[in-house]
DSSP file (Angstrom, degrees, kcal/mol; ACC not computed):
  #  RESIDUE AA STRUCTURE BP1 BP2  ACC     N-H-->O    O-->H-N    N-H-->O    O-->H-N    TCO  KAPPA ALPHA  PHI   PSI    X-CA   Y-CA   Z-CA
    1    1 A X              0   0    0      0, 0.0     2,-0.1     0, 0.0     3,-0.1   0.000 360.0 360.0 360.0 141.0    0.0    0.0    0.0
    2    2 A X        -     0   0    0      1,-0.1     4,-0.3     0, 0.0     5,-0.1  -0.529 360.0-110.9 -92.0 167.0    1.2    3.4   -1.0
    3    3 A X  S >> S+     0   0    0      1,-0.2     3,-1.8    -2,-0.1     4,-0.7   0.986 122.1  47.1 -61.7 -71.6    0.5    7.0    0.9
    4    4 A X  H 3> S+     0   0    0      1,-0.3     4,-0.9     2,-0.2    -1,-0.2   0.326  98.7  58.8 -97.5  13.9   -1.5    7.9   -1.8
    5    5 A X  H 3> S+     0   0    0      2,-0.1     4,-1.1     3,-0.1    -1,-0.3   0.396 115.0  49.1 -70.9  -7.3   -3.6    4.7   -2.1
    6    6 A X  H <> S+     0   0    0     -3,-1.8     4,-0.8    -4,-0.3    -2,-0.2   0.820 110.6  46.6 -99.3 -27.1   -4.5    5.9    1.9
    7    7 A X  H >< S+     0   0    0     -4,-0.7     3,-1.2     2,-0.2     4,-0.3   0.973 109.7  50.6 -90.2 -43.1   -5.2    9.1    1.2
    8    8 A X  H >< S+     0   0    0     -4,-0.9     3,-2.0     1,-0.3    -2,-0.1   0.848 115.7  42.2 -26.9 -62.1   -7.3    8.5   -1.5
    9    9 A X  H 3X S+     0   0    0     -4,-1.1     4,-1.1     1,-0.2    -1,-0.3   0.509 111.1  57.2 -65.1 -14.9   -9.3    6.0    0.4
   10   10 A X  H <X S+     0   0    0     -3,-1.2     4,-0.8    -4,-0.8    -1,-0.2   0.249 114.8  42.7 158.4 -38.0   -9.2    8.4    3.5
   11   11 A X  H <4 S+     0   0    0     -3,-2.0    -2,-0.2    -4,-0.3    -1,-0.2   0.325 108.7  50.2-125.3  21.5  -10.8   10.8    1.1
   12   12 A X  H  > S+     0   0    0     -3,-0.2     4,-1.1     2,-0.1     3,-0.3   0.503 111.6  54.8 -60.3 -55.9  -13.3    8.8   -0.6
   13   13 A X  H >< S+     0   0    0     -4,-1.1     3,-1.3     1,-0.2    -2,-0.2   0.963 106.4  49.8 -37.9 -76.5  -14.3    7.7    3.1
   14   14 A X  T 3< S+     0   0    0     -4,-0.8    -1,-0.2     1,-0.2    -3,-0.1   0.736 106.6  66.5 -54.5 -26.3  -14.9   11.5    4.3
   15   15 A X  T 34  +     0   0    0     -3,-0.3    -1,-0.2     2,-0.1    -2,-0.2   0.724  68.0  98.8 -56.0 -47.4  -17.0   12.0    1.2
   16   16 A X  S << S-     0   0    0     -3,-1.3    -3,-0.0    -4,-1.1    -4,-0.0  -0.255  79.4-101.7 -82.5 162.4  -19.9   10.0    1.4
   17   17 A X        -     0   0    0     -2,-0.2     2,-0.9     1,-0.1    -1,-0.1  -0.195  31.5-143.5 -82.2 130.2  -23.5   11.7    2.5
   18   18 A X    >>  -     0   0    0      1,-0.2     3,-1.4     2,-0.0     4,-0.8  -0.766  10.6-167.5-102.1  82.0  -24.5   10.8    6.3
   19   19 A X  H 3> S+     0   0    0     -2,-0.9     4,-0.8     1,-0.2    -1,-0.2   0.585  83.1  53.2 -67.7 -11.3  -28.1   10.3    6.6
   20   20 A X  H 3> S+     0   0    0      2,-0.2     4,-2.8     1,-0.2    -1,-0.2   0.647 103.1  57.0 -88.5 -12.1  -28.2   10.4   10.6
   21   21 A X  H <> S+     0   0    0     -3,-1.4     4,-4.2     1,-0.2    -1,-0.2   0.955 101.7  54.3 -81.8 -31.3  -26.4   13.6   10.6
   22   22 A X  H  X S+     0   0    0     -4,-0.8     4,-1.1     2,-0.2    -1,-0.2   0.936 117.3  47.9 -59.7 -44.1  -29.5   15.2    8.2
   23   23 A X  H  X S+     0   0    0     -4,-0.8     4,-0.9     1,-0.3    -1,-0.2   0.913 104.0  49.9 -75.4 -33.1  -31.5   13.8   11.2
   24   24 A X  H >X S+     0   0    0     -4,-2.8     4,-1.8     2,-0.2     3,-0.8   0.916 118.0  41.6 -62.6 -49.6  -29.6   15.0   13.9
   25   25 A X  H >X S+     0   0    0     -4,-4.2     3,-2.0     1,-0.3     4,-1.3   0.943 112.5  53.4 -74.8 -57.8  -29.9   19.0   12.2
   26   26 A X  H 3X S+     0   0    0     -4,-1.1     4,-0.8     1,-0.3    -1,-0.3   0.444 116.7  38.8 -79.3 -23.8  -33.6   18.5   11.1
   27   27 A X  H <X S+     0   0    0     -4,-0.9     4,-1.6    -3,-0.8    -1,-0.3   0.706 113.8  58.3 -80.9 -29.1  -34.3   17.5   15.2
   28   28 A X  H <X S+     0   0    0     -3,-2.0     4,-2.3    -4,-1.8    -2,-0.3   0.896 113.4  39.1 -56.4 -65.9  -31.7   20.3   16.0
   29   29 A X  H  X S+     0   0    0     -4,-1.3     4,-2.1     1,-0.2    -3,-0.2   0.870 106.9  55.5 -57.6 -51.2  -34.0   22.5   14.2
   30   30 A X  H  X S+     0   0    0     -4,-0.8     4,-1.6    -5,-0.2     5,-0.2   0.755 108.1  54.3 -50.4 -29.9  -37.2   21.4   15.2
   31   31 A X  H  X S+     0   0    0     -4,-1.6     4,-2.3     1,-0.2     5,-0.2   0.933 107.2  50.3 -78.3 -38.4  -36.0   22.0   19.1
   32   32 A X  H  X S+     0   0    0     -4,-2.3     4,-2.3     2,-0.2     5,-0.3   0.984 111.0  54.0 -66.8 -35.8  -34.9   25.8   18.5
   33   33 A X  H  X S+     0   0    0     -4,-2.1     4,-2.1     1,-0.3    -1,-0.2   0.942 111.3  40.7 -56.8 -50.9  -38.4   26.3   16.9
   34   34 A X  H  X>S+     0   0    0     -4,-1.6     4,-3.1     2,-0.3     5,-0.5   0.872 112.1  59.0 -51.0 -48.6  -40.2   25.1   19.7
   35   35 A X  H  X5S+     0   0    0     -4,-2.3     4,-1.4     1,-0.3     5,-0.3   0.980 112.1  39.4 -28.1 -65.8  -37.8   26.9   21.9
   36   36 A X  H  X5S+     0   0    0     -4,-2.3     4,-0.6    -5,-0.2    -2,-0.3   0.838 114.5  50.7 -85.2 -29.1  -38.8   29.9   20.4
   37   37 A X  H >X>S+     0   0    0     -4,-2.1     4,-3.1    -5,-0.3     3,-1.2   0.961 112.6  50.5 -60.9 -46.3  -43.0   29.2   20.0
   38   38 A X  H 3X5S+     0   0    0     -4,-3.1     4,-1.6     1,-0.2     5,-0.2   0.847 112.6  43.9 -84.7  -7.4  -43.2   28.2   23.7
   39   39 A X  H 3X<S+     0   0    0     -4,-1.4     4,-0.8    -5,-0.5    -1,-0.2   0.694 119.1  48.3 -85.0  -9.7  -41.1   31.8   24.8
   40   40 A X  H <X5S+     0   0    0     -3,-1.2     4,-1.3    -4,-0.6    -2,-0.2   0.951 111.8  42.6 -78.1 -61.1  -43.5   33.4   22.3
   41   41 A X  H  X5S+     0   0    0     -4,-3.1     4,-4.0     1,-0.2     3,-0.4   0.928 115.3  59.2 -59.8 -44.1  -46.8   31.6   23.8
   42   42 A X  H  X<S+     0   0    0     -4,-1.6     4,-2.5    -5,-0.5     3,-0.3   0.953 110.5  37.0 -43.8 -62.8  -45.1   32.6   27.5
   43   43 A X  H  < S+     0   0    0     -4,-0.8    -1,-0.2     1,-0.2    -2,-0.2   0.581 110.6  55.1 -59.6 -21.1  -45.0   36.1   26.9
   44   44 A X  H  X S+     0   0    0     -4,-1.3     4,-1.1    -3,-0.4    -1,-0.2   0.735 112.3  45.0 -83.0 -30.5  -47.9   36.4   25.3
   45   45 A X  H  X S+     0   0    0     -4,-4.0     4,-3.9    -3,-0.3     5,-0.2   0.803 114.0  53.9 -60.2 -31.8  -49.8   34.6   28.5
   46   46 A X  H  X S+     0   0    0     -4,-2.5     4,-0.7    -5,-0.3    -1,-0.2   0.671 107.6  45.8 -83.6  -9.6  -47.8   36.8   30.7
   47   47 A X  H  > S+     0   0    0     -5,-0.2     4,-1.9     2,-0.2    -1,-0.2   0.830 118.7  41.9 -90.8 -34.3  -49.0   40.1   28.9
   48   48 A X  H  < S+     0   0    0     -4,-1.1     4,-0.3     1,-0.3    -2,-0.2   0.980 111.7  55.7 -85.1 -35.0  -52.8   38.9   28.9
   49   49 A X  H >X S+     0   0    0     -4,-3.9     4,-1.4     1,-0.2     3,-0.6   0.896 115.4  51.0 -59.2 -35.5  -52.2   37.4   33.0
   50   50 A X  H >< S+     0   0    0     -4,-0.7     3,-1.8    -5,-0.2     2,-1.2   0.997 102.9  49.1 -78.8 -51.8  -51.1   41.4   33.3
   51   51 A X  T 3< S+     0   0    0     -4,-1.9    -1,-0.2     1,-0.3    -2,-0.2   0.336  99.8  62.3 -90.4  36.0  -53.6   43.1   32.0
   52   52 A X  T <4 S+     0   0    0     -2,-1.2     2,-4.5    -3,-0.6    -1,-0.3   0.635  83.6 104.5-111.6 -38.1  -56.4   41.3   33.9
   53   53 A X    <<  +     0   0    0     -3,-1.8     2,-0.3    -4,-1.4    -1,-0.1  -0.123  51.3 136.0 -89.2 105.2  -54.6   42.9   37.0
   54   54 A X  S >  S-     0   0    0     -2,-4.5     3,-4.1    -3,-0.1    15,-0.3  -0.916  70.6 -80.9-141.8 154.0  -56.6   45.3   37.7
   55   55 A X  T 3  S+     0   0    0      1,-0.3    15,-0.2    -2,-0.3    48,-0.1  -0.151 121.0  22.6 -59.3 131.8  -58.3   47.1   40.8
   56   56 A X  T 3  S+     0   0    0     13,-2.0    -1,-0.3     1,-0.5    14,-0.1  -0.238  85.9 118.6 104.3 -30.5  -61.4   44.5   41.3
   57   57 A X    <   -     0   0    0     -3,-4.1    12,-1.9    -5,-0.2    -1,-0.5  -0.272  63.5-132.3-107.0 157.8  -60.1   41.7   39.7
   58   58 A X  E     -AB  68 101A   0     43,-1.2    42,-3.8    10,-0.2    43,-1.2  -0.902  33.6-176.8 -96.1 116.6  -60.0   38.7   42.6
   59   59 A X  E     -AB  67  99A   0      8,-2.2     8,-0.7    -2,-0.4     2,-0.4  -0.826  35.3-132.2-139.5-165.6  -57.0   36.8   43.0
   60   60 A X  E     -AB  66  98A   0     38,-1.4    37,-2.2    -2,-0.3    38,-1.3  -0.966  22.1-149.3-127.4 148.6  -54.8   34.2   44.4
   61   61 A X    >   -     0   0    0      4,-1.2     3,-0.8    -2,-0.4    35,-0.2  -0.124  33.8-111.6-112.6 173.9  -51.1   34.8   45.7
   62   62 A X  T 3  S+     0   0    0     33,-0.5    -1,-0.1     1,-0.2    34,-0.1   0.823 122.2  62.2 -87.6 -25.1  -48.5   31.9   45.4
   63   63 A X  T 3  S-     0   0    0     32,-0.2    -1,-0.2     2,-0.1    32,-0.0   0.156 124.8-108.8 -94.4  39.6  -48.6   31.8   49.5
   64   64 A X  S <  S+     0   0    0     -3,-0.8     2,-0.8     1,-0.1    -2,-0.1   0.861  71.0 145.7  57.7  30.4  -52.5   30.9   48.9
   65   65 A X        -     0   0    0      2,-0.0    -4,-1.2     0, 0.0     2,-0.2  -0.906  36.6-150.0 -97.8 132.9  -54.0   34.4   50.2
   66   66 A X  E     +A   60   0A   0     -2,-0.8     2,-0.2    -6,-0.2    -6,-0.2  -0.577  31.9 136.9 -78.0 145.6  -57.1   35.5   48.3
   67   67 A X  E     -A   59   0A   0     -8,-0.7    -8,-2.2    -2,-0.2     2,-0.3  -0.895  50.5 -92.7 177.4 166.1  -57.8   39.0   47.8
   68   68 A X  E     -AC  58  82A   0     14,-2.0    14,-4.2    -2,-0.2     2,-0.3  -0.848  37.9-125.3-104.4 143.9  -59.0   42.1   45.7
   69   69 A X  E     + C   0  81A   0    -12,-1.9   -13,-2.0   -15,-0.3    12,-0.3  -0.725  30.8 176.1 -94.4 131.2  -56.3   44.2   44.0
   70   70 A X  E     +     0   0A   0     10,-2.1     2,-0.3     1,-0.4    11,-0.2   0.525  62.5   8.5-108.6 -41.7  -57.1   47.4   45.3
   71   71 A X  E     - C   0  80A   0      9,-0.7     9,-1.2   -17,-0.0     2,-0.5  -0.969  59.1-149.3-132.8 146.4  -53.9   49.2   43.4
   72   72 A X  E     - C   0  79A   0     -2,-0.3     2,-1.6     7,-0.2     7,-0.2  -0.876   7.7-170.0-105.4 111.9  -51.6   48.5   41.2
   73   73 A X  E > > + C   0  78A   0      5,-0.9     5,-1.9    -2,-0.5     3,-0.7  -0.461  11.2 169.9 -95.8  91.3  -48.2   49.8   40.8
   74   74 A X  T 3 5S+     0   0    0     -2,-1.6     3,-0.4     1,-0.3    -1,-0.2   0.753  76.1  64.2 -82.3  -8.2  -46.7   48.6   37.4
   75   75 A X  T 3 5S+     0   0    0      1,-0.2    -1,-0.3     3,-0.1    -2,-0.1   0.983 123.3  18.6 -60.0 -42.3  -43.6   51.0   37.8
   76   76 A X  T < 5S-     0   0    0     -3,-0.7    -1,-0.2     2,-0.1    -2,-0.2   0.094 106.3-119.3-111.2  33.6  -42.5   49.1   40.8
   77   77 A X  T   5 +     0   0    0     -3,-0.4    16,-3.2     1,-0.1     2,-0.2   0.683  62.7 142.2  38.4  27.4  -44.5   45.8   40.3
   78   78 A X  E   < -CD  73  92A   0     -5,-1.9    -5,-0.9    14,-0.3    14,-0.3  -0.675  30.8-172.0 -82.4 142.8  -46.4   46.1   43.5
   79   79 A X  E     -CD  72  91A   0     12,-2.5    12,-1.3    -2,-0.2     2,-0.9  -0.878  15.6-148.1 -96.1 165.9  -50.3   45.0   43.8
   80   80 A X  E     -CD  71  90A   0     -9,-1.2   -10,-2.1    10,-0.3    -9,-0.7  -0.880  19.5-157.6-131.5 112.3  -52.2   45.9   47.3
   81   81 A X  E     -CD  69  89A   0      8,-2.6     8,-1.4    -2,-0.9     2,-0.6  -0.466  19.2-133.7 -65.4 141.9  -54.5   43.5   48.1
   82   82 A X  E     +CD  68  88A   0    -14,-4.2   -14,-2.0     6,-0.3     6,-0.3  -0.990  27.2 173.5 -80.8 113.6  -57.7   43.5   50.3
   83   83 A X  E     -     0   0A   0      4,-2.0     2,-0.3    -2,-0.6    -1,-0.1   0.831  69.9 -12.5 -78.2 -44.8  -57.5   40.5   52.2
   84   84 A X  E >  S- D   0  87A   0      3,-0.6     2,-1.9    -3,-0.1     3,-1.6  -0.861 103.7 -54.7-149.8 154.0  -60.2   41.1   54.3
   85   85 A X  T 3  S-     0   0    0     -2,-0.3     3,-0.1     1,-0.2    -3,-0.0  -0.350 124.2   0.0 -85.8 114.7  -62.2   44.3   54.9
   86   86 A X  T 3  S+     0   0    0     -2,-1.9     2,-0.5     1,-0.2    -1,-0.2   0.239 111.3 106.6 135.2   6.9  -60.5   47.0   55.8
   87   87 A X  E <   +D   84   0A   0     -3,-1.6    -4,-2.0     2,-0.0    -3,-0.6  -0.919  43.7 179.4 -88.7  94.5  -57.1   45.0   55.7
   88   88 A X  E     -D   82   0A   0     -2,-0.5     2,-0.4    -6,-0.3    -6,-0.3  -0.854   8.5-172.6 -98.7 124.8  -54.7   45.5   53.0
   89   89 A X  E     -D   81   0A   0     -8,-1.4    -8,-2.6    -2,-0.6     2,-0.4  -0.933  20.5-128.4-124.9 153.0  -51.1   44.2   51.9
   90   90 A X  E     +D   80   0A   0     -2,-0.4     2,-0.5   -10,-0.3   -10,-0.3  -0.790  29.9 171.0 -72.9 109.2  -48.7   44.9   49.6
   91   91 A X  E     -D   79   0A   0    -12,-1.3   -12,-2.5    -2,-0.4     2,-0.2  -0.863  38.0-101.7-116.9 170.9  -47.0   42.1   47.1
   92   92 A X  E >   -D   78   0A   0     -2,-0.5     3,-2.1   -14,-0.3   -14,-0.3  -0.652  34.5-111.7 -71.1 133.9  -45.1   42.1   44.6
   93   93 A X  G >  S+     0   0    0    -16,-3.2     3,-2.3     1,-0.3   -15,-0.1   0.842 115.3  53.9 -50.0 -63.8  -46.7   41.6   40.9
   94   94 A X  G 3  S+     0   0    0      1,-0.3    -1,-0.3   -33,-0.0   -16,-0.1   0.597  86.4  75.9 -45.9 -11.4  -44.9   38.0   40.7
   95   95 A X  G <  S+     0   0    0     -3,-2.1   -33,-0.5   -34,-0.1    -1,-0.3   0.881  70.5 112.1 -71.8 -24.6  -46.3   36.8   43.8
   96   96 A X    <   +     0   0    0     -3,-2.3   -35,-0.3   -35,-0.2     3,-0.1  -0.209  38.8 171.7  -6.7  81.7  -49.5   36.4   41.7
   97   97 A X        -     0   0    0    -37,-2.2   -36,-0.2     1,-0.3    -1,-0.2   0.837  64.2  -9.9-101.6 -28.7  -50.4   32.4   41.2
   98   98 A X  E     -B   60   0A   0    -38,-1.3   -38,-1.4     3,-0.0     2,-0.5  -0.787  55.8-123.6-168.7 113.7  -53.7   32.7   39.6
   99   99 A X  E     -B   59   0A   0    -40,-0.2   -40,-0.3     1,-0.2     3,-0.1  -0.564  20.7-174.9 -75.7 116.2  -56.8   35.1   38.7
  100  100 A X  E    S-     0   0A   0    -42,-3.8     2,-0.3    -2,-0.5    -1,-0.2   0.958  71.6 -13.4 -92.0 -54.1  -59.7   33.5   40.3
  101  101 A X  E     -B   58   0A   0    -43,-1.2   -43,-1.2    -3,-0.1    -1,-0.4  -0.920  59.9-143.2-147.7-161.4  -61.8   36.3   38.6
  102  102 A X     >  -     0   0    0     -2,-0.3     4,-1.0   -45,-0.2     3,-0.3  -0.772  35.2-100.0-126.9 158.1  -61.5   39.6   36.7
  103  103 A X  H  > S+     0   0    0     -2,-0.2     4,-1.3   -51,-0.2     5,-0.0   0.601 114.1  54.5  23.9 -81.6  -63.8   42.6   36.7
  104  104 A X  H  4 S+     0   0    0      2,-0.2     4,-0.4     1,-0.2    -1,-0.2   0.892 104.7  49.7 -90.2 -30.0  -65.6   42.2   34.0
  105  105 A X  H >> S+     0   0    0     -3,-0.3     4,-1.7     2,-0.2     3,-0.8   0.796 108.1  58.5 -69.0 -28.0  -66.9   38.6   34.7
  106  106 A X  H >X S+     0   0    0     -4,-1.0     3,-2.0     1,-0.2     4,-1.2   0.945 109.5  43.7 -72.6 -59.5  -67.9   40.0   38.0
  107  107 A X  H 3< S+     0   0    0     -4,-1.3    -1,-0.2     2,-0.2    -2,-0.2   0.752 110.0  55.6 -37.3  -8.2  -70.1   42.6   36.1
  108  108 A X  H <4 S+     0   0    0     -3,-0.8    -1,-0.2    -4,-0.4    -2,-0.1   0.601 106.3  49.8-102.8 -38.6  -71.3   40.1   33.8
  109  109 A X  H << S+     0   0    0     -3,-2.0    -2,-0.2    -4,-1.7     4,-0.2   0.930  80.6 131.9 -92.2 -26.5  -72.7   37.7   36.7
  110  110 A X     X  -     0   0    0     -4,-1.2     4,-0.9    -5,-0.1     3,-0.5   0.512  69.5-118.3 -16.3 154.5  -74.6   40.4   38.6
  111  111 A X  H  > S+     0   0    0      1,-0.2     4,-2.9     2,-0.2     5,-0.1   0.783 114.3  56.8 -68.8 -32.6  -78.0   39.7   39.6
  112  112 A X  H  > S+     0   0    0      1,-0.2     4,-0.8     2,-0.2    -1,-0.2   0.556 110.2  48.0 -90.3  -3.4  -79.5   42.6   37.4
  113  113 A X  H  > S+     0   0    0     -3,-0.5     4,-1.2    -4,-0.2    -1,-0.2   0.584 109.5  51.6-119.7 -16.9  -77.8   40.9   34.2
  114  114 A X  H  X S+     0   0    0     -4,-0.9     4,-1.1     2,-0.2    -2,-0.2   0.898 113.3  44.9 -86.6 -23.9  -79.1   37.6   35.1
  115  115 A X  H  X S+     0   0    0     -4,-2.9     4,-1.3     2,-0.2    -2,-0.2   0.777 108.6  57.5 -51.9 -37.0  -82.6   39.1   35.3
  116  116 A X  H  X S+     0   0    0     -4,-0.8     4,-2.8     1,-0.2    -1,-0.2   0.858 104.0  49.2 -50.5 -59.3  -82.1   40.9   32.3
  117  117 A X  H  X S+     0   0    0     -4,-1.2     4,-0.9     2,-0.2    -1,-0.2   0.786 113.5  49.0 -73.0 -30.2  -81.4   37.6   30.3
  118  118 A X  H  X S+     0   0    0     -4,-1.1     4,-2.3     2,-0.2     3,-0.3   0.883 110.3  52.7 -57.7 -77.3  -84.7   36.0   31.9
  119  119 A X  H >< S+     0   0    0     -4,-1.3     3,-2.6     1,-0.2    -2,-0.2   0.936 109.4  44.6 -15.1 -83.4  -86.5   38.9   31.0
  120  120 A X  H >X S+     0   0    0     -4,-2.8     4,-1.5     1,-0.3     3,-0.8   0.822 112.4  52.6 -63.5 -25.0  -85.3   38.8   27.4
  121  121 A X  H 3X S+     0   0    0     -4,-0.9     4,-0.7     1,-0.3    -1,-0.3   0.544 114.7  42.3-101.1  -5.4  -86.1   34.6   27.2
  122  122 A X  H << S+     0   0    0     -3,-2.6    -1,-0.3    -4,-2.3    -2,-0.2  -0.221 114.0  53.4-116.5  44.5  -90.1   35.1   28.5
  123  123 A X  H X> S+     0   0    0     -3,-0.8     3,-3.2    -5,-0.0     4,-0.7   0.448 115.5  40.3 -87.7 -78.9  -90.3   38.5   26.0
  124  124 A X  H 3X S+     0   0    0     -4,-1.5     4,-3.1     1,-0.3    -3,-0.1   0.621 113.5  49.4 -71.9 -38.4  -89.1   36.0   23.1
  125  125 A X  H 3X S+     0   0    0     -4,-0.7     4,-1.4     2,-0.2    -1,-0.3   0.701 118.1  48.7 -79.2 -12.3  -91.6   32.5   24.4
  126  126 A X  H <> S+     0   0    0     -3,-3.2     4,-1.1     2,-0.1    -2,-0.2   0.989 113.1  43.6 -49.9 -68.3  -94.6   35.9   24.4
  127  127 A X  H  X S+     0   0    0     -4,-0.7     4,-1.1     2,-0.3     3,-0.2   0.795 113.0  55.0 -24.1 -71.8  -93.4   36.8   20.8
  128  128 A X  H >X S+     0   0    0     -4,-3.1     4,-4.7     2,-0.2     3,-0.6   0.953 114.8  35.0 -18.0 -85.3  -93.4   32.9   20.1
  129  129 A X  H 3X S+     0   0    0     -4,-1.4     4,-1.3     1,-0.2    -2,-0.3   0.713 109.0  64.5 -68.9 -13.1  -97.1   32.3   21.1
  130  130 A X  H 3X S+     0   0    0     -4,-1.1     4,-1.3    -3,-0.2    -1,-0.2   0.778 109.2  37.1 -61.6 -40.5  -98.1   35.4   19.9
  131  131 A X  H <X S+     0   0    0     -4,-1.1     4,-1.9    -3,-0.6     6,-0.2   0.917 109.6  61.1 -69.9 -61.8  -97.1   34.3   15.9
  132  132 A X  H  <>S+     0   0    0     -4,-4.7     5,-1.2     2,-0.2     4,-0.3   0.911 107.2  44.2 -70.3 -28.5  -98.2   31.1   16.4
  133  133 A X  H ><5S+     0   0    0     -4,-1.3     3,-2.7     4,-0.2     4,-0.3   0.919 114.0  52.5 -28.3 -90.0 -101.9   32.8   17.1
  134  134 A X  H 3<5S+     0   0    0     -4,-1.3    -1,-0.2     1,-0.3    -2,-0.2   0.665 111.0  43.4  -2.7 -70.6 -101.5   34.9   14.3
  135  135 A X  T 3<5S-     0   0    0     -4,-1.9    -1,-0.3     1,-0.1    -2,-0.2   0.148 109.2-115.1 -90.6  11.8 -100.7   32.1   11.9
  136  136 A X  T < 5S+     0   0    0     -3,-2.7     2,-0.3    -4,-0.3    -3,-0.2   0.429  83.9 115.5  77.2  -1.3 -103.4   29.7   13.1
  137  137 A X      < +     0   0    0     -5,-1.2     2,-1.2    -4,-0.3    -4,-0.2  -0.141  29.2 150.9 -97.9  50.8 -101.0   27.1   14.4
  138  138 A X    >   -     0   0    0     -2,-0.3     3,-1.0    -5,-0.2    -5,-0.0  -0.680  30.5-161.9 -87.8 115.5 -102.2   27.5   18.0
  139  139 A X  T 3  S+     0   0    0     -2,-1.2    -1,-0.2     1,-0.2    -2,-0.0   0.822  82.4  72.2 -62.1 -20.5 -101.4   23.6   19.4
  140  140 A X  T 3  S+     0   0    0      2,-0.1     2,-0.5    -3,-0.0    -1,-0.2   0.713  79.7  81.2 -99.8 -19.4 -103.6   24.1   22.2
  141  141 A X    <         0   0    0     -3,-1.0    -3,-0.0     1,-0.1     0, 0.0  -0.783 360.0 360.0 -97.2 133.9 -107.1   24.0   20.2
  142  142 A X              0   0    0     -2,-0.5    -1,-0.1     0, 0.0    -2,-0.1   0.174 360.0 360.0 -76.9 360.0 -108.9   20.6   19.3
């Protein structure tokens, strides 16, 4: 054998196509995407989990205290909480664990909006039997 029957073979060797390594970048790639969708999806949860905290909204603290956010101070991350009435503390924005509710769902359950929607469903079964009169299709007649 010569040196340049070894380098030949030596470079013939380095030459040919390595299908595990196309598998290795093509998983390689697929983890930075994901990387970068779940830092997307984070930040985008963490923007909406801020703007729900707001004076009303009810929440729960990572040391398990329930309260209403009374203030919020987004220069210095603080909330002040009502624990109780007439009790208030201060935490820090992160201490946050969970928004039990918001504002606007409390306005949305109110008594006067669940009457409202009763209301509106015996106007519409009046409405109802009132057309079927009209239009001779009253079930109730023999």
């Amino acid at each position: 054998m010569t040196l340049s029957y070894v380098l030949a073979e030596d470079a013939a060797q380095q030459q040919t196509f390595n299908p595990m390594m196309l598998v290795l970048l093509a998983l390689f790639a697929v983890m930075i995407f994901m990387m970068f969708r779940n830092r997307k999806k984070a930040t985008a949860a963490a923007e909406e989990r801020k703007n729900q905290l707001v004076p009303g909204a009810e929440i729960m603290t990572t040391a398990g205290i329930y309260g209403t956010v009374l203030s919020v101070d987004t220069e210095n991350n603080r909330l002040v909480l009502e624990v109780a009435p007439g009790n208030a503390i201060t935490f820090d924005g992160r201490a946050v664990a969970q928004i039990v509710s918001s504002p606007a769902a409390i306005v949305a359950d109110s008594p006067a909006d669940a009457a409202a929607a009763l209301s509106s469903e015996a106007d519409e079964a009046d409405r109802q039997r009132e057309q079927d009169g009209e239009n001779g299709t009253d079930r109730n007649r023999d």
